[in-house]
N, C-alpha and C positions, 0 to 999 in steps of 0.2 A: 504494500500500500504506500503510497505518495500521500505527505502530510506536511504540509502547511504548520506550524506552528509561530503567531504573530506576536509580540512579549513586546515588553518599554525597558531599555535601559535607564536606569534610575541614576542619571546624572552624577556617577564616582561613587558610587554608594554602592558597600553589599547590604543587595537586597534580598530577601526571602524568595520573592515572588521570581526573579531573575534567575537565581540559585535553579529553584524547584523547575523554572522553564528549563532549562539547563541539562539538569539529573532524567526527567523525563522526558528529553529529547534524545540525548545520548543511549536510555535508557531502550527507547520504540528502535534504534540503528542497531541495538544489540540481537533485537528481535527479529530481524531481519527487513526491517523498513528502511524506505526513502525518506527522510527529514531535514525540512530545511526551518532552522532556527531562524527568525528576522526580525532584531532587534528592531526599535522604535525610539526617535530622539534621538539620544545620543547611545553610544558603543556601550554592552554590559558589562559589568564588573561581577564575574562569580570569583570562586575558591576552588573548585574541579578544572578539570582540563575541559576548556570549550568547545564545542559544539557548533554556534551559530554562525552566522554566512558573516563575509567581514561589509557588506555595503548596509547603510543603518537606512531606512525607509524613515520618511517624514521627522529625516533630521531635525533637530532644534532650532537651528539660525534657522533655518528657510520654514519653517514650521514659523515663530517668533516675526520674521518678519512679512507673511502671507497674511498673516493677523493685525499687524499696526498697519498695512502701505498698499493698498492696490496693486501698486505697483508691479510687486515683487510676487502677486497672484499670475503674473505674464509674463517672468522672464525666461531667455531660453533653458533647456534644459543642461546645458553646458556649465553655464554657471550654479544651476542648482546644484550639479554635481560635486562641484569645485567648491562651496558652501558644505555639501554631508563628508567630504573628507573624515575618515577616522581622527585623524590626528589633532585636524579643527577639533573637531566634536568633544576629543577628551581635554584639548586646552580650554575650550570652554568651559568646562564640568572642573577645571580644576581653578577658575576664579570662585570666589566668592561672591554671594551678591541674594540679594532680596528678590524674590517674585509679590507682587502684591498679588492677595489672597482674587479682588475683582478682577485681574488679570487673568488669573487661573480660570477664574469661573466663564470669561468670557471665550477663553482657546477652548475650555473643556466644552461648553456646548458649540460651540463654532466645531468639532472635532467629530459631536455627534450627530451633526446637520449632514455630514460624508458628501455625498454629491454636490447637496447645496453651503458647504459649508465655505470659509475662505482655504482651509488647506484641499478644496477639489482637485488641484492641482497634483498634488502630493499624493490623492487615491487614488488616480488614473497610472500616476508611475507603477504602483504596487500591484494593483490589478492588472497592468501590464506584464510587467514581470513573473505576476502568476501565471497569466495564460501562454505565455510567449520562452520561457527558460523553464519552469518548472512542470506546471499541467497537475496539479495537486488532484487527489481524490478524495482531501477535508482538506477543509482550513480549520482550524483553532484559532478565536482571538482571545488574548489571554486575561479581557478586562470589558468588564462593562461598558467603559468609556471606548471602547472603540466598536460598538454597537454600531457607530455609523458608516464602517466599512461593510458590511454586511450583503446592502442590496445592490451596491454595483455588482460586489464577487461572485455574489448568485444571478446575475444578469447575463454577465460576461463567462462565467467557467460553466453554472450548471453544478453545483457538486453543494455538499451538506456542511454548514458551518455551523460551526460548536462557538458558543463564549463561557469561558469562566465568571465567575464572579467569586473576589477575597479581599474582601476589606475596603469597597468603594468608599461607604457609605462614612469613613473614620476622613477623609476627604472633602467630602460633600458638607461633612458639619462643619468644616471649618468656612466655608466659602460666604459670601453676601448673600441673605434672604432673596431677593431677587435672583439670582443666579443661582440659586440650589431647587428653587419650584419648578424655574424651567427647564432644568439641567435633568431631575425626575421626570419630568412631563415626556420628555423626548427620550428617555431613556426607557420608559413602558409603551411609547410607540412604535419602538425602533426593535424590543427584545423579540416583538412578532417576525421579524425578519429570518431571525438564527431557527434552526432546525433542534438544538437543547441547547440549557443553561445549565452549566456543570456550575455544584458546590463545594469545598473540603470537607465538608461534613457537615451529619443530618442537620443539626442545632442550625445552620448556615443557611441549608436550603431553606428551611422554613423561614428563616428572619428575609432573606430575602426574595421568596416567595412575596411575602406582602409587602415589600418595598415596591418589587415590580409588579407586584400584581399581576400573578398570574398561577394558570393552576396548576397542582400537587402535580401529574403528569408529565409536565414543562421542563422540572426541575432534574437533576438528577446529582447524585453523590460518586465523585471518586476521590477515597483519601488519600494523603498526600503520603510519598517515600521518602528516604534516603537513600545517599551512595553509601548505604553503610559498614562496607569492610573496615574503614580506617578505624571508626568508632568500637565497633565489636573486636578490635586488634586490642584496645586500651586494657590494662592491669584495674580492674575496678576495687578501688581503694577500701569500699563496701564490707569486700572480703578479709580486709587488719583492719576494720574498724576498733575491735578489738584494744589494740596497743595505739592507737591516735591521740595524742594529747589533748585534742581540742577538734570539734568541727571544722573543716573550712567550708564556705557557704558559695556558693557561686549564680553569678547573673550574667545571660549571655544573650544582649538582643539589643536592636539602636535602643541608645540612650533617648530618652526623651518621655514626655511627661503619660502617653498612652501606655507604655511600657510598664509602668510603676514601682520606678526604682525608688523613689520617694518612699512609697509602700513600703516596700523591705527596708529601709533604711530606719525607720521609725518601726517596723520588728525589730531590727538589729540589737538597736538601743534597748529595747523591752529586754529580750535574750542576752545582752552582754552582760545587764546585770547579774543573770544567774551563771554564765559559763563565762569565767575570765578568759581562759586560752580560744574562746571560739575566734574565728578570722570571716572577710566578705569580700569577695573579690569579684570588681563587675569589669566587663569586658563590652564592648561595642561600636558600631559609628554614633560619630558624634557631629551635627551637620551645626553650621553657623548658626542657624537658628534657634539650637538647642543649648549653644555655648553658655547665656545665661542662666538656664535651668541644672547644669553642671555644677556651673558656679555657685549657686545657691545649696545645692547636694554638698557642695565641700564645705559650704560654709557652716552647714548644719552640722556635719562631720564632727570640724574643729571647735564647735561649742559644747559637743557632747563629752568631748575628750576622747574618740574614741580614733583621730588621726593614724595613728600608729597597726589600728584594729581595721581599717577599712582604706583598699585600696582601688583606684577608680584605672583600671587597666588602657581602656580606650579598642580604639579600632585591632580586630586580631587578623591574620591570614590563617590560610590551611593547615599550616604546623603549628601556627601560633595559637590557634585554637585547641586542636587535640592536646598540647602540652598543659594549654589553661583546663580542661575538662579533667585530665589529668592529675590536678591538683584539689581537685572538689570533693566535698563527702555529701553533700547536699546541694541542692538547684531548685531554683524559681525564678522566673519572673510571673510577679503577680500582674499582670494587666490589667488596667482600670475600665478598657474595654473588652467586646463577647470577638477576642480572638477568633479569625478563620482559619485559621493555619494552623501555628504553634512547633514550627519547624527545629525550632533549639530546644523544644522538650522532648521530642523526639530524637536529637544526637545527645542528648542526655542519659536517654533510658538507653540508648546502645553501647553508651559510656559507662553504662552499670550504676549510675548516679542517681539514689531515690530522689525524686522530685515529689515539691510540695507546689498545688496550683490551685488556683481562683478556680468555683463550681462554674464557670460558664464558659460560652463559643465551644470553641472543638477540646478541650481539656477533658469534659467529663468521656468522652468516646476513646479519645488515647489512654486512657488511664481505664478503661475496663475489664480490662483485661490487669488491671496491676501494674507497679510503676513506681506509686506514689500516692500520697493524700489529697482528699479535694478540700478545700475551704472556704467561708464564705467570703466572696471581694471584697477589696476593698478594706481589710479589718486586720490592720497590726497588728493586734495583739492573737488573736487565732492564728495569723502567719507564724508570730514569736511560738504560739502555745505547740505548735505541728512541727516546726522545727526542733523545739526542745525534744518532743518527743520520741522522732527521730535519733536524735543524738544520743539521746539516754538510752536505746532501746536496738541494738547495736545485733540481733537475730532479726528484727523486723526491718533491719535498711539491707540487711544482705536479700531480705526474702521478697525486697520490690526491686533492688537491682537485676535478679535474677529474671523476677515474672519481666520488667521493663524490657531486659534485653530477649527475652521470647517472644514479647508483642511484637518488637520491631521485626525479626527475622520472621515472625509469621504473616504480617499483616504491611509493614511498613517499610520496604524494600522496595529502593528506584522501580527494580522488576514487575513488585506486582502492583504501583502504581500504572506503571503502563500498562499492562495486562488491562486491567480496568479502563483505561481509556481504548485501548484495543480492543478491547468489546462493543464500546460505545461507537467507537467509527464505523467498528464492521455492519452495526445494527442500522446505524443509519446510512452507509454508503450502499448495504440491501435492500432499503425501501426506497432509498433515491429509483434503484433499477425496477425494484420492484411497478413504481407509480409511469416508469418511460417507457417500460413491457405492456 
């Protein structure tokens, strides 16, 4: 099978979403399919060996500037080419700099307008390119918001397009009232287009089942994998818990205030009072945005006195990560939102790391199987109370390390996330023939 997979590079940033495009791309080549990964914006930043094509579709500049200028909605395409440059693309992502929030809102529906949009420009290349180099038998688009590529592909190719949906809606709240009703509106017009709506899971489909409005049928679940030999290679620390002086706690996801490091940090403080040697080590990107919200994390730090007890790691790579998981007897990030994904609680449990996690989004389903504790959001001192508990209890962290890393080998491997999506293509790539018969 020939597969389309259409993803957003996330501007320098490891992203989840990028990642996961990523591992289930490489993951459907293993299985003996055609794939072509096609980054969006700018070029991706994962942590595996890439997969994706190197030309980025609806570069950033020429994206950015079809949206401010007429203009540059009719230049040749010589120069747009010379604009998506890789190299452009990731000097751009390596400034710093502000987007206002009504900017966003306005490329994001200008994006899902697709034909009528100001990037039309930019879907006729893509659509081109699908029909003309590749000949795909699905597209994948890996995001809600590109709902608007939708009905030219199925105009021009004929074949069944899939969109995901993982966390629009964390997005959309941040945007101008004006710009997030209309942004919905067109975004429950446009979902009639796609043949399914894939979710990470059930909790997911449902929440956004009635975002879009639409029925139970529509929706459909594949949960998400890892590449996880590197993970299941770790020494899980679980196992001498035994002789550990002191817990170490670990947090491994972008910094930033949806994330709930705050959260933990005020468990922290709860829990240092009763384990002096416990340690908290967080690890992640940290985008300009978020730079203040760090800062205030440290500052609360060095008032508690616990500077020496909490260190704030920052951005990890591929070995920099297994080395940090490496060093954990404990893991959470408590989210202050209903997580879709949850993809570092999953390299966690492969890590043999019991995880403690917020009862909502995709947590309670990875943890069904064992793992870890659920708790109620949002609530430092239940976070501090599950940690303690943990720590003291040193038969019970071996006996969710263990179950953790059997859920992932059962359920949660790159493999049988494609499997899952490979089922789904097949189902719909059969009824496509099935309605031209």
């Amino acid at each position: 099978m020939r597969i389309a997979l259409i993803t957003s590079g996330a501007g320098g940033m490891y992203c989840g979403s990028c990642m996961n495009a990523n591992t289930v791309a490489a993951a459907l080549i293993a299985r003996g399919h055609q794939v072509a990964l096609l980054p969006t914006y700018t070029p991706m930043r994962i942590d595996e060996a890439p997969v994706a094509r190197e030309r980025v579709f609806f570069g950033a500049i020429n994206v950015y500037l079809q949206q401010r200028w007429r203009l540059f909605r009719h230049t040749p395409r010589l120069l747009d080419r010379l604009l998506d440059q890789p190299w452009l693309l990731h000097r751009l992502v390596s400034w710093s700099y502000e987007v206002d929030n009504a900017e966003i809102g306005a490329l994001t529906l200008s994006m899902l307008e697709g034909e009528g949009g100001h990037q039309a420009k930019e879907l006729e290349k893509l659509v081109a390119w699908l029909r003309d180099d590749f000949a795909p038998d699905v597209v994948h688009l890996s995001f809600a918001f590109f709902l608007g590529f939708a009905r030219r592909i199925k105009e021009t190719l004929g074949v069944p397009v899939v969109c995901s949906v993982q966390g629009e809606e964390i997005m959309l709240d941040q945007l101008p009232e004006r710009y997030r009703q209309r942004i919905l509106a067109q975004m429950r017009r446009r979902v009639a287009e796609v043949d399914a709506v894939v979710a990470p899971c059930h909790a997911y489909a449902e929440f956004m089942r009635g975002v879009l409005e639409q029925p139970a049928e529509r929706l459909h679940v594949a949960e998400l994998g890892i590449a996880a030999d590197d993970y299941l290679a770790l020494e899980p620390r679980a196992e001498n818990a035994d002789t550990s002086p002191g817990p170490t706690i670990g947090f491994l996801a972008r910094i930033c205030p949806e994330k709930g490091l705050h959260v933990l940090l005020e468990a922290f403080r709860l829990l240092a009072a009763e384990m002096p040697d416990a340690r908290l080590r967080a690890a992640g990107f940290i985008s300009a945005h978020d730079r203040p919200y760090r800062a205030g994390l440290e500052a609360s730090i060095a008032d508690a006195g616990l500077s020496e007890r909490v260190e704030i790691v920052g951005e990890v790579d591929r070995g920099e990560k297994l080395r940090f998981l490496a060093s954990l007897d404990l893991f959470t990030v408590p989210t202050v939102y209903r997580e879709p994904k949850g993809l570092f609680l999953l390299e966690a449990m492969a890590s043999g790391i019991p995880v403690v996690a917020p009862r909502h989004g995709s947590f309670p389903e990875l943890l069904a199987a064992g793992g870890g504790e659920l708790i109620e959001p949002e609530n430092p001192r239940a976070l501090a109370d599950a940690l303690l508990r943990l720590a003291k209890d040193h038969a019970r962290c071996r006996a969710h390390a263990r179950a953790g890393r059997s859920a992932v080998r059962a359920r949660f491997t790159a493999d049988a996330e494609a499997a899952r999506y490979e089922s789904l293509y097949q189902r719909l790539v059969a009824a496509g023939a099935a309605r031209v018969g």
